[in-house]
C-alpha positions as CSV (number, residue, x, y, z in Angstrom):
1,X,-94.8,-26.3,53.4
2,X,-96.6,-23.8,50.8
3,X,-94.5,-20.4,50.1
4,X,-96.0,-17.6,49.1
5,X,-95.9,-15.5,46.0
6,X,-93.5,-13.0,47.1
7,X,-91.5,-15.6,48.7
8,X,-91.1,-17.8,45.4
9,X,-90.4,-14.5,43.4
10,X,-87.3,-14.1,45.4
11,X,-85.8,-17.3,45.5
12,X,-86.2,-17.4,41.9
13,X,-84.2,-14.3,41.1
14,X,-81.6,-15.6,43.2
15,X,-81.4,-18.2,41.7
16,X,-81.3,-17.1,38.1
17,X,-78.7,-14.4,39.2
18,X,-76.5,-17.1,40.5
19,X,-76.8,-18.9,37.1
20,X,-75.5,-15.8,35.1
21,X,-72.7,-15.4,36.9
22,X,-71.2,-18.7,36.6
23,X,-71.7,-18.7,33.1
24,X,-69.8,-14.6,32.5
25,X,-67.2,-16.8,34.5
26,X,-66.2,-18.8,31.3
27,X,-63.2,-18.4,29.3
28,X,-62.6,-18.7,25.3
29,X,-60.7,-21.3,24.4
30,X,-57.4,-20.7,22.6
31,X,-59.0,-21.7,19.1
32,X,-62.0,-19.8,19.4
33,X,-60.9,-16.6,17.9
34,X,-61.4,-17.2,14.2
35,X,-65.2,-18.5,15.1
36,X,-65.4,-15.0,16.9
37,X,-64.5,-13.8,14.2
38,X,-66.8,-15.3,11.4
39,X,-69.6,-15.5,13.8
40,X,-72.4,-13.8,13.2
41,X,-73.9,-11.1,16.2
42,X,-77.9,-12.8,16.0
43,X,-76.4,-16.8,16.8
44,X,-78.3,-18.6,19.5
45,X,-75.9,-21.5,19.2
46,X,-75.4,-22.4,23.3
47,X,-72.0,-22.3,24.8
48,X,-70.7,-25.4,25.5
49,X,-70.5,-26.9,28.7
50,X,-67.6,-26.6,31.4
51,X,-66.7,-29.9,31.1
52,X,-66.7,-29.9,27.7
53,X,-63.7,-31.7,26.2
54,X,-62.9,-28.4,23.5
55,X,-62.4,-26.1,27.2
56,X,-58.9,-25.9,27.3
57,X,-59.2,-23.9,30.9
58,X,-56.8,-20.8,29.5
59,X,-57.2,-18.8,26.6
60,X,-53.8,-17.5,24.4
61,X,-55.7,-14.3,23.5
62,X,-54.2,-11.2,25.2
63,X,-55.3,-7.5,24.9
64,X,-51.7,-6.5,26.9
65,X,-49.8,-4.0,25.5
66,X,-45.9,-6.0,24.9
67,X,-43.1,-3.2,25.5
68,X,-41.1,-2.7,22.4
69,X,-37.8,-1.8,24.8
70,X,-36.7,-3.9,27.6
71,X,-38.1,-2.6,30.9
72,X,-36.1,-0.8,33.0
73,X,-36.0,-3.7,35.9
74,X,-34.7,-6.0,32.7
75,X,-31.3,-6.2,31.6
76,X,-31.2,-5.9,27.6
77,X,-30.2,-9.3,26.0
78,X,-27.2,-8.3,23.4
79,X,-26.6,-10.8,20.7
80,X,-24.0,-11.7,18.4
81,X,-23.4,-13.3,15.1
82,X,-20.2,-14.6,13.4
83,X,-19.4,-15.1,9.9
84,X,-16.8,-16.3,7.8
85,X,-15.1,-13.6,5.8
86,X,-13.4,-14.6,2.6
87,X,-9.6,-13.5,1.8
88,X,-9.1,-12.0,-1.3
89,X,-7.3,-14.0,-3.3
90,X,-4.2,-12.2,-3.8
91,X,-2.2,-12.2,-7.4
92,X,1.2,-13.4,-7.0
93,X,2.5,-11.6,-10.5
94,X,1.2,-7.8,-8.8
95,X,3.4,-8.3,-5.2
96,X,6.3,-6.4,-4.7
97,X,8.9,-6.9,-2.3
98,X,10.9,-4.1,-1.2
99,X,13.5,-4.8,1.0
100,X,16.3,-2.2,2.1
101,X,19.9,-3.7,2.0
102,X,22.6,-1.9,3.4
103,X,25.7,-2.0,1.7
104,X,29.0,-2.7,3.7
105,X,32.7,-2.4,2.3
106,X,35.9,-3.4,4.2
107,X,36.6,-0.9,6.9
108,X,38.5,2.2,5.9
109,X,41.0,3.8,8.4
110,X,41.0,7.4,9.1
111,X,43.7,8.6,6.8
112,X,41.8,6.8,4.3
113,X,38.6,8.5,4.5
114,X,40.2,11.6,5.0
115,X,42.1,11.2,1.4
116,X,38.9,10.3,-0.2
117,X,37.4,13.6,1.3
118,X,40.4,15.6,-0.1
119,X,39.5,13.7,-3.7
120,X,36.2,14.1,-3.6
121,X,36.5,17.8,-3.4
122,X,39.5,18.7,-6.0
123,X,37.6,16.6,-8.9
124,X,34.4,17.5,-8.1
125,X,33.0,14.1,-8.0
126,X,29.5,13.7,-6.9
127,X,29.0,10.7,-4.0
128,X,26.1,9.1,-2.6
129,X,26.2,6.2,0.0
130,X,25.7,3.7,-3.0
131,X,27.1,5.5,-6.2
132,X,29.4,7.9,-7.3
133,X,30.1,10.3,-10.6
134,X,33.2,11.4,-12.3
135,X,32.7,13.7,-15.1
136,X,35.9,14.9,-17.4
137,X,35.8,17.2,-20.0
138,X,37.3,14.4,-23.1
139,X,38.7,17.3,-25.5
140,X,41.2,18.3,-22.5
141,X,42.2,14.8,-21.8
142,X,43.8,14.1,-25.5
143,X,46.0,15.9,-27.7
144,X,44.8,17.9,-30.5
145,X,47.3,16.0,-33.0
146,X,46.7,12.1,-32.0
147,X,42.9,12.9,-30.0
148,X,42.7,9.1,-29.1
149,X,46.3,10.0,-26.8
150,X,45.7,10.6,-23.5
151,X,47.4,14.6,-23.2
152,X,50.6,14.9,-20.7
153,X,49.1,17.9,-19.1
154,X,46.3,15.0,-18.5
155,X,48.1,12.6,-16.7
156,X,48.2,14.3,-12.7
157,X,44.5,14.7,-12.9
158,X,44.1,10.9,-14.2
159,X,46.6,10.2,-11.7
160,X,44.4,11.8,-8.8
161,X,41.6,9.6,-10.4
162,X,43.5,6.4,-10.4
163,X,43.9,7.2,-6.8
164,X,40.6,7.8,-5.6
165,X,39.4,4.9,-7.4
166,X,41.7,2.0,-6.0
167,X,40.6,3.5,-2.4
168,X,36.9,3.9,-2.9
169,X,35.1,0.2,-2.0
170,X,32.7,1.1,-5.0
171,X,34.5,-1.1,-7.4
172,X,32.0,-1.4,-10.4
173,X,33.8,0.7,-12.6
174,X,31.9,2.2,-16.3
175,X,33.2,4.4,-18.8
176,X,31.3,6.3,-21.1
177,X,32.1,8.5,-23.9
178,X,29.3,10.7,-24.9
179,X,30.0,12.8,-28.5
180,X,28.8,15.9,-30.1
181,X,25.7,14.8,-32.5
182,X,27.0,17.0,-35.2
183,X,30.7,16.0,-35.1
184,X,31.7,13.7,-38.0
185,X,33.1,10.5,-36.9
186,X,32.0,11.4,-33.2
187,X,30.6,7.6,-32.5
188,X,33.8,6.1,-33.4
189,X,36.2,8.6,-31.7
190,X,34.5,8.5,-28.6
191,X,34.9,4.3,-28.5
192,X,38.6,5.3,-29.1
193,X,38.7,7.8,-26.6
194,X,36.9,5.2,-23.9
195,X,39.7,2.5,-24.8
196,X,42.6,4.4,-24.3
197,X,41.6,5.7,-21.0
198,X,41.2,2.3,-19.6
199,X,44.2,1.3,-20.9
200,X,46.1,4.1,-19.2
201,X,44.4,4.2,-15.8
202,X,45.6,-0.3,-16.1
203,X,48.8,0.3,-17.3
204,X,50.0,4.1,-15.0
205,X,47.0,4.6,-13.0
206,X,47.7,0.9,-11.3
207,X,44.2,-0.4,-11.5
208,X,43.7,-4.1,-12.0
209,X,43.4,-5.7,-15.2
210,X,39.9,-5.9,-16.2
211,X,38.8,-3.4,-13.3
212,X,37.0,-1.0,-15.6
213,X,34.3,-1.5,-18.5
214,X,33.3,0.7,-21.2
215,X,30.0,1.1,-22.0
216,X,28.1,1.9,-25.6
217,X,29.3,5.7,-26.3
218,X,26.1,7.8,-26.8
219,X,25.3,11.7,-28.2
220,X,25.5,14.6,-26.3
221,X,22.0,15.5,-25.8
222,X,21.7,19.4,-24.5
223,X,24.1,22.2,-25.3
224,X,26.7,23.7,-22.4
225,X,28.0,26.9,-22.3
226,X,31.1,27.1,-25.1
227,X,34.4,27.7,-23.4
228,X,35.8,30.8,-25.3
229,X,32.5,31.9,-27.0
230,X,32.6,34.4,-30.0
231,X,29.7,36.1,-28.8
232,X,28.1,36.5,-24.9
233,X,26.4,33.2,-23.9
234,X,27.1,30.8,-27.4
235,X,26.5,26.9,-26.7
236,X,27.8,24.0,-28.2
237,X,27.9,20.2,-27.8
238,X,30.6,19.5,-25.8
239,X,32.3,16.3,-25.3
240,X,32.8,14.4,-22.1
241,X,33.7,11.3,-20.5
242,X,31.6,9.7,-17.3
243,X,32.6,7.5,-14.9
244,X,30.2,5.5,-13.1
245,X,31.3,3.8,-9.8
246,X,29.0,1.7,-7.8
């Protein structure tokens, strides 16, 4: 059976229409975008076929925008890293330790405490919870004649300290005799002076033997107030005597 011309004509265009769209149906392979790349635009190299063994049937190349923030349907993925952390090493020599100790004497009873009180006040002595401070004024305490001999008019004050002392539980006892810097002989009277007040607080004071030590005398280093001053407000080195109780 012959067609006719206008008949052909149309069957053909079908035809070729049908052949163009099966090949716009092709996809790039996944290693086909450098040769896009360096291709040039006026190649009449032919595609190859579809059941060629380079088709890999899916391409990697997207033109899809990737969200840089999870999408709200998405829960965000959190992650966490650990790593060791180094000590630093510590230096032995620079480590203080402070620790508080509390200190305890035998208990006192009442009438005790209440004579310490009563001692406390009449010789002025300052008291802490670990120290205490008796200061005497050492020209009083001797006479003017012998001044390493403890004065009689002395003795009920000295008494009073005796007293105080063998009741107190601070039983580190130190005397020190501090002299006038510009008295001659001062060193050596004062070591008198410390010597014979121990030995009269051991022998009529009834402390202990060995109860009490005596310390290196030292100078009187700021001026007081002189006792009966020739003119308003004169200073002099006094000297004095300190007892240290701990």
């Amino acid at each position: 059976m012959k067609l006719s011309t206008p008949t052909f004509l149309t069957i053909a265009a079908i035809v070729l229409a049908w052949i163009g769209q099966c090949e716009a149906q092709v996809k790039i392979p996944a290693n086909s975008a450098k040769s896009l790349d360096s291709a040039s635009t006026t190649t009449t190299s032919a595609i190859p076929p579809v059941n060629s063994p380079a088709f890999k049937g899916s391409s990697t190349f997207s033109r899809v925008k990737q969200p840089t923030a999870p999408m709200l349907s998405q829960k965000a993925t959190i992650t966490s890293s650990t790593q060791p952390v180094k000590d630093q090493k510590l230096d032995g020599s620079k480590v203080i330790a402070i620790q508080r100790v509390e200190l305890k004497g035998p208990p006192q009873s009442v009438a005790t405490i209440k004579r310490l009180a009563e001692l406390r006040r009449e010789l002025n002595i300052a008291e802490s919870a670990a120290r205490a401070r008796i200061v005497l004024p050492a020209d009083d305490l001797f006479e003017e004649s012998d001044p390493v001999s403890i004065d009689r008019f002395a003795e009920p004050a000295l008494m009073q300290i005796s007293e105080y002392l063998l009741l107190t539980n601070k039983k580190k006892i130190t005397v020190t005799s501090y002299y006038a810097p510009d008295q001659e002989g001062g060193k050596s009277l004062a070591w008198g002076r410390s010597l014979s007040l121990i030995e009269w607080m051991e022998d009529k004071g009834g402390l202990p033997d060995d109860s009490i030590n005596s310390s290196r005398p030292a100078p009187v280093e700021n001026k007081t107030l002189k006792a009966s001053p020739n003119t308003p407000g004169e200073t002099e080195f006094q000297n004095r005597i300190i007892l240290n109780l701990e």
